[in-house]
C-alpha positions as CSV (number, residue, x, y, z in Angstrom):
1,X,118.5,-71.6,138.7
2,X,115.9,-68.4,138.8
3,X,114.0,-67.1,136.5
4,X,115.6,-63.3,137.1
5,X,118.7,-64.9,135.7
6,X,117.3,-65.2,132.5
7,X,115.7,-61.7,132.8
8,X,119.0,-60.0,133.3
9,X,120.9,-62.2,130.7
10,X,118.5,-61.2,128.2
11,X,118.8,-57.4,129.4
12,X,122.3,-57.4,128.8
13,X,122.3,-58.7,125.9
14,X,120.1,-55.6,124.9
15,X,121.9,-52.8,126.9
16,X,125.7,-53.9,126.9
17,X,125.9,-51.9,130.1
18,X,125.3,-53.1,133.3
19,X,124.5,-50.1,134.7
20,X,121.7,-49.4,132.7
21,X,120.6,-53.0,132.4
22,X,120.8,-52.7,136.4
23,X,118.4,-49.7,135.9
24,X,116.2,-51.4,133.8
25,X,116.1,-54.3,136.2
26,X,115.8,-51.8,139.4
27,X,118.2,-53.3,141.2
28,X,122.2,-52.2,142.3
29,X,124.8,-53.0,140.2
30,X,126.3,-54.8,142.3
31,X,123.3,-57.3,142.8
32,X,122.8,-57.1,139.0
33,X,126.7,-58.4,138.3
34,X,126.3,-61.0,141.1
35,X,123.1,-62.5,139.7
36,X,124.8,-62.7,136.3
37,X,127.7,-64.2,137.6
38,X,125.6,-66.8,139.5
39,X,123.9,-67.5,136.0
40,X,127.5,-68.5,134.4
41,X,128.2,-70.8,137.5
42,X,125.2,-72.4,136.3
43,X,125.4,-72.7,133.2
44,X,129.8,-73.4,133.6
45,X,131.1,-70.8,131.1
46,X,131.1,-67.0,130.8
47,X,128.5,-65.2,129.0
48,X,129.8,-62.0,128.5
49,X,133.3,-60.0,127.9
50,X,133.7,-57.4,130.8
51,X,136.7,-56.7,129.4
52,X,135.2,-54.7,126.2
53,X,133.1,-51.7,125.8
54,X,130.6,-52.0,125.5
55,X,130.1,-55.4,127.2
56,X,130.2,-57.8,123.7
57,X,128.5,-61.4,124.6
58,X,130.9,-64.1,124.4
59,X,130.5,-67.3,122.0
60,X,129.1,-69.3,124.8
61,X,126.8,-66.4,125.4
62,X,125.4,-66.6,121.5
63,X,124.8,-70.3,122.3
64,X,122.7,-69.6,124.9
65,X,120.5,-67.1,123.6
66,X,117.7,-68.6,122.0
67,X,117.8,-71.0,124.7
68,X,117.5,-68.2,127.1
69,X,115.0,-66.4,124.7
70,X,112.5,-69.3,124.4
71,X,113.0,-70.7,128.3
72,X,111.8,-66.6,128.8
73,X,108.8,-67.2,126.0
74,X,107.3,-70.6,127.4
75,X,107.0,-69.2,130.8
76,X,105.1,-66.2,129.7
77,X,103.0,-68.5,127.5
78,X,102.0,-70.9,130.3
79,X,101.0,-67.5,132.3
80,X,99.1,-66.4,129.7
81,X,97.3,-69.3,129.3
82,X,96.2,-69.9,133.3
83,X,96.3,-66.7,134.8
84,X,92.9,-65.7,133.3
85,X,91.5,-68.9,135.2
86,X,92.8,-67.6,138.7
87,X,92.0,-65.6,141.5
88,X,92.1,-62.2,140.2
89,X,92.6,-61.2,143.6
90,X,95.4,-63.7,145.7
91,X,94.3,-62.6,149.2
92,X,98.1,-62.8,150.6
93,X,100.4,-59.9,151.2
94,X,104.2,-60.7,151.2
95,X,105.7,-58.2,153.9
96,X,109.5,-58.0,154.6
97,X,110.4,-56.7,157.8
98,X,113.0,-56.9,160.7
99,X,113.4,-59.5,163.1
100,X,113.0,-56.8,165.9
101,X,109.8,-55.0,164.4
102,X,108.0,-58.7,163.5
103,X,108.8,-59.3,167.1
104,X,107.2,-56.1,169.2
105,X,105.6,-53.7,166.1
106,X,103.6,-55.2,163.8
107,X,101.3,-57.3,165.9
108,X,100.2,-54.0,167.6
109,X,99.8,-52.0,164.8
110,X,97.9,-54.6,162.6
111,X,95.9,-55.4,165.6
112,X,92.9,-53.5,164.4
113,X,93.1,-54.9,160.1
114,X,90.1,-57.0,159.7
115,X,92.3,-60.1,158.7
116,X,89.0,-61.9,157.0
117,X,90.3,-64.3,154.2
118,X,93.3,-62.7,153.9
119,X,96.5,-64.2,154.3
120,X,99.5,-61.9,155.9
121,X,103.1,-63.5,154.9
122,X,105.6,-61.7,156.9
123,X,109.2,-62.7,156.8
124,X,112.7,-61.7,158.0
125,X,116.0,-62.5,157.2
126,X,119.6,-61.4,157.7
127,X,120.0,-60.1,153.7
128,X,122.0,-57.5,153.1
129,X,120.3,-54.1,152.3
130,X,120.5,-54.7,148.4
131,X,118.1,-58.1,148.9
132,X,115.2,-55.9,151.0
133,X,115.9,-53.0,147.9
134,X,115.2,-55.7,145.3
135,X,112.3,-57.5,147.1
136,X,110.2,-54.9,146.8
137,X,110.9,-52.8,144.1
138,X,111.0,-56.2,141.8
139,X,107.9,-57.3,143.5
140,X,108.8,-60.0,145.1
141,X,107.3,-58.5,148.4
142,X,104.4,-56.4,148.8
143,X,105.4,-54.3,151.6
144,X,108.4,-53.4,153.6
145,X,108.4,-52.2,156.9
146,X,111.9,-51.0,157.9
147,X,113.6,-48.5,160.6
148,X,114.6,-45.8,158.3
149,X,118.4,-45.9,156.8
150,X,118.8,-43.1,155.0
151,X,120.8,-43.8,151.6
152,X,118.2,-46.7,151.5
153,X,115.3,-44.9,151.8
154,X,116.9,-42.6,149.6
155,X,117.3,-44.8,147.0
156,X,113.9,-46.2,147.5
157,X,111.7,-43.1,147.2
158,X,113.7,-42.6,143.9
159,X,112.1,-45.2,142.5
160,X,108.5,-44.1,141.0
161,X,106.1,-47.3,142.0
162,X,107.6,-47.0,145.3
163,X,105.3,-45.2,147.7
164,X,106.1,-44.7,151.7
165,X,105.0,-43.3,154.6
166,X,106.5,-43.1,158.4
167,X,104.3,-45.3,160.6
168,X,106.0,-45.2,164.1
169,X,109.0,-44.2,165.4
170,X,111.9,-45.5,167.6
171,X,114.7,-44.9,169.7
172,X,118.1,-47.0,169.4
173,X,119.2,-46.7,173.4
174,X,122.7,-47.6,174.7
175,X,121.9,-50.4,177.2
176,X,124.2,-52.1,180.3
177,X,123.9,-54.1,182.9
178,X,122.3,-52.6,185.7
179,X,124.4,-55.4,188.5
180,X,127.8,-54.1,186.7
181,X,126.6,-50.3,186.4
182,X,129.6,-49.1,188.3
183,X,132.0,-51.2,185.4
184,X,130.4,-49.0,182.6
185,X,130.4,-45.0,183.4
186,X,131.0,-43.0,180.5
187,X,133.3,-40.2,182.5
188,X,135.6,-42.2,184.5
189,X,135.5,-45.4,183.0
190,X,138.3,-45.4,180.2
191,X,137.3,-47.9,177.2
192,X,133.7,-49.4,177.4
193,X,133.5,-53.0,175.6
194,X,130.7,-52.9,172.8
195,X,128.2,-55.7,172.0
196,X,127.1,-55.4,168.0
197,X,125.4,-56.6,165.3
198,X,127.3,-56.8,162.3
199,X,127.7,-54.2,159.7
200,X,124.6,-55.7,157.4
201,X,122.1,-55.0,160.3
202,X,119.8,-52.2,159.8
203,X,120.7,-51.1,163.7
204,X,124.2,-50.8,163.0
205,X,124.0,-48.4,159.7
206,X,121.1,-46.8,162.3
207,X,123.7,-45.9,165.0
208,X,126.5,-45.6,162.9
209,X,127.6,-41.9,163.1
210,X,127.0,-42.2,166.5
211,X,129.6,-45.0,166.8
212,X,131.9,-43.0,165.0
213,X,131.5,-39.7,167.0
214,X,132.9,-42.0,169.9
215,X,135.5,-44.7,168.3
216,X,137.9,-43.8,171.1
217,X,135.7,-44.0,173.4
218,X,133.8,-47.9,172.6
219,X,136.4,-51.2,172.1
220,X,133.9,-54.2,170.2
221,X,134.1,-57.2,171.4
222,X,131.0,-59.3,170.2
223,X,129.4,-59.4,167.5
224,X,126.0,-61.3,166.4
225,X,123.2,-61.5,163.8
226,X,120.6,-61.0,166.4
227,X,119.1,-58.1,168.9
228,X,118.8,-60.4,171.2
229,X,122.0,-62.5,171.8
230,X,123.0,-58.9,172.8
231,X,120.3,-58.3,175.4
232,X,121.5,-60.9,177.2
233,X,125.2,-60.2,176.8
234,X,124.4,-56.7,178.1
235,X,122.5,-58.3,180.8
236,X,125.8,-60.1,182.1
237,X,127.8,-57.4,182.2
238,X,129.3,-57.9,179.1
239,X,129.6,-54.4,177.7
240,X,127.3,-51.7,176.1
241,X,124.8,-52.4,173.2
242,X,122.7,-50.2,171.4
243,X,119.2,-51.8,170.7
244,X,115.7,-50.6,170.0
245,X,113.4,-49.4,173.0
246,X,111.0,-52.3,172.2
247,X,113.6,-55.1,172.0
248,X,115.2,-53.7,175.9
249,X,111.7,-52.5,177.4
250,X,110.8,-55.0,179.6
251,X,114.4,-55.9,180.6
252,X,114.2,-51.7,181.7
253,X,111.4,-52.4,183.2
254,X,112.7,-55.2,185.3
255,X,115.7,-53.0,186.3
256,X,117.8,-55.7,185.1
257,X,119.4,-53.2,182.3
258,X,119.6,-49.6,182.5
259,X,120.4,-46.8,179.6
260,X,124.1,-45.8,179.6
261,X,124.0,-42.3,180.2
262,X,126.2,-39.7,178.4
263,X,126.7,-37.2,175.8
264,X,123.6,-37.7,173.8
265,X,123.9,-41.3,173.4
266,X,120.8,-42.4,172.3
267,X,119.2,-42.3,168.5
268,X,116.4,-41.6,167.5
269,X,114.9,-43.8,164.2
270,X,111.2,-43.4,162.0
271,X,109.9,-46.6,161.2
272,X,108.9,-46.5,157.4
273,X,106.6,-48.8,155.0
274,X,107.0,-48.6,151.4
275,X,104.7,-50.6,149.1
276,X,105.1,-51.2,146.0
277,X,102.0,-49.8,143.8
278,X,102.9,-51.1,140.4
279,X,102.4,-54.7,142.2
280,X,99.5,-53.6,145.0
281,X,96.3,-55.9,144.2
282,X,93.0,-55.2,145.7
283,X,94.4,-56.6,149.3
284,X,97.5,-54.9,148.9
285,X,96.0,-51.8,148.6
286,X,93.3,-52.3,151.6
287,X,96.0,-52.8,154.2
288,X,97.9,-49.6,152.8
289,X,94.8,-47.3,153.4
290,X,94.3,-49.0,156.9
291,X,98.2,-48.3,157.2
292,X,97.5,-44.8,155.8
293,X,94.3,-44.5,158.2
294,X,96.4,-45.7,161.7
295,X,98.8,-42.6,161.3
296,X,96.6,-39.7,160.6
């Protein structure tokens, strides 16, 4: 059970539209019809009759609401009552990134933030791109740090406490192995096998066009959550994979992988942070102007 379940019941209840209850709750409709559905598995019985317009609530839904209203109302009671007795300021930033950037960006680009009692909380997962979207524009995170995908940023910077700037910048390069180079030419060799992540990775919706352009051309055969089970697939010879510069560099620089040459292959990416201001606390908003500061 979470607390946004109640949120979005109760903003139903008010809108009879998802869409615009979706709005309100700036989050995808999608998301917003999942949640509510996850709130009637709960609970065991519908809410609300999709089948009318506007949405009506159901008579199991009119049972629930003042329980729902007054769950809502204790919880902002007990808030009230001991937030004024807390830290004003929490001294932890909640930063949502990607496996790949946790791994080989951040740690130089914070390298110079005076970290003194402050707490940095950065996690990754494999969510789809509707979880990062609703992480930070609900708050739940403080920043996210992301290789740019354009109908997400797009959707993003459409939001007006959502603020973002490029802070680096990355390539997406078509890597095989350097042993089996002579397997993997992209003139005389007829189908090259292709190592990817699946289609909720950032990478993939990065290179995606670029797969396209050349269907014919790439037959997949492996697919993985992770950048790095398909370094080392590459590494055996396994096929081509397109991973970030930093994830590959030192397995370039062993000469134990090389970049598949051909018709403009590789793909360029920014790499974007977007914090959310209507949530930035005193912390929040020091490590933004250092962020600000590092890309002048």
């Amino acid at each position: 059970m979470d607390i946004k379940w109640i949120e979005d019941f109760l903003h139903l209840v008010e809108t009879k539209n998802f869409s615009l209850a979706a709005e309100k709750r700036c989050v995808t409709q999608s998301a917003y019809s999942r949640r509510i559905r996850a709130l009637e598995n709960w609970i065991g019985a519908e809410l609300f009759d999709r089948s009318s317009i506007p949405i009506k609530i159901t008579e199991q839904g009119q049972k629930f609401l003042p329980y729902a209203e007054k769950v809502l109302a204790d919880i902002n009671q007990i808030q009230a009552k001991f937030r004024p007795h807390s830290n004003p300021i929490k001294n932890e930033i909640k930063i949502i990134t990607q496996h790949s950037l946790m791994l080989h960006f951040l740690p130089d680009f914070f390298m110079s933030f005076d970290f003194k009692n402050t707490k940095m909380n950065v996690t990754s997962n494999l969510n789809s791109f509707e979880s990062y979207f609703e992480d930070i524009t609900t708050g739940s995170s403080d920043l996210f740090i992301s290789y740019e995908v354009p109908d997400l940023h797009k959707k993003l910077i459409a939001v007006p406490h959502i603020k973002s700037i490029v802070v680096g910048s990355e390539n997406m390069v078509p890597v095989v192995s350097s042993q089996f180079k002579d397997k993997f030419n992209w003139e005389t060799s007829g189908t090259i096998p292709h190592l990817t992540l699946n289609n909720r990775a950032f990478i993939t919706a990065i290179v995606r066009d670029k797969l396209m352009e050349h269907y014919e051309k790439l037959d997949t055969v492996y697919e993985a959550n992770l950048s790095e089970s398909l370094l080392q697939m590459a590494k055996q010879g396994k096929g081509v994979t397109w991973l970030p510069y930093c994830v590959c560099k030192n397995e370039l620089d062993a000469g134990n992988i090389m970049v598949l040459e051909g018709p403009n292959l590789v793909v360029p990416s920014n790499i974007i942070a977007y914090v959310n201001s209507k949530n930035a606390d005193t912390v929040t908003r020091k490590l933004w102007q250092h962020m600000q500061h590092q890309v002048q």
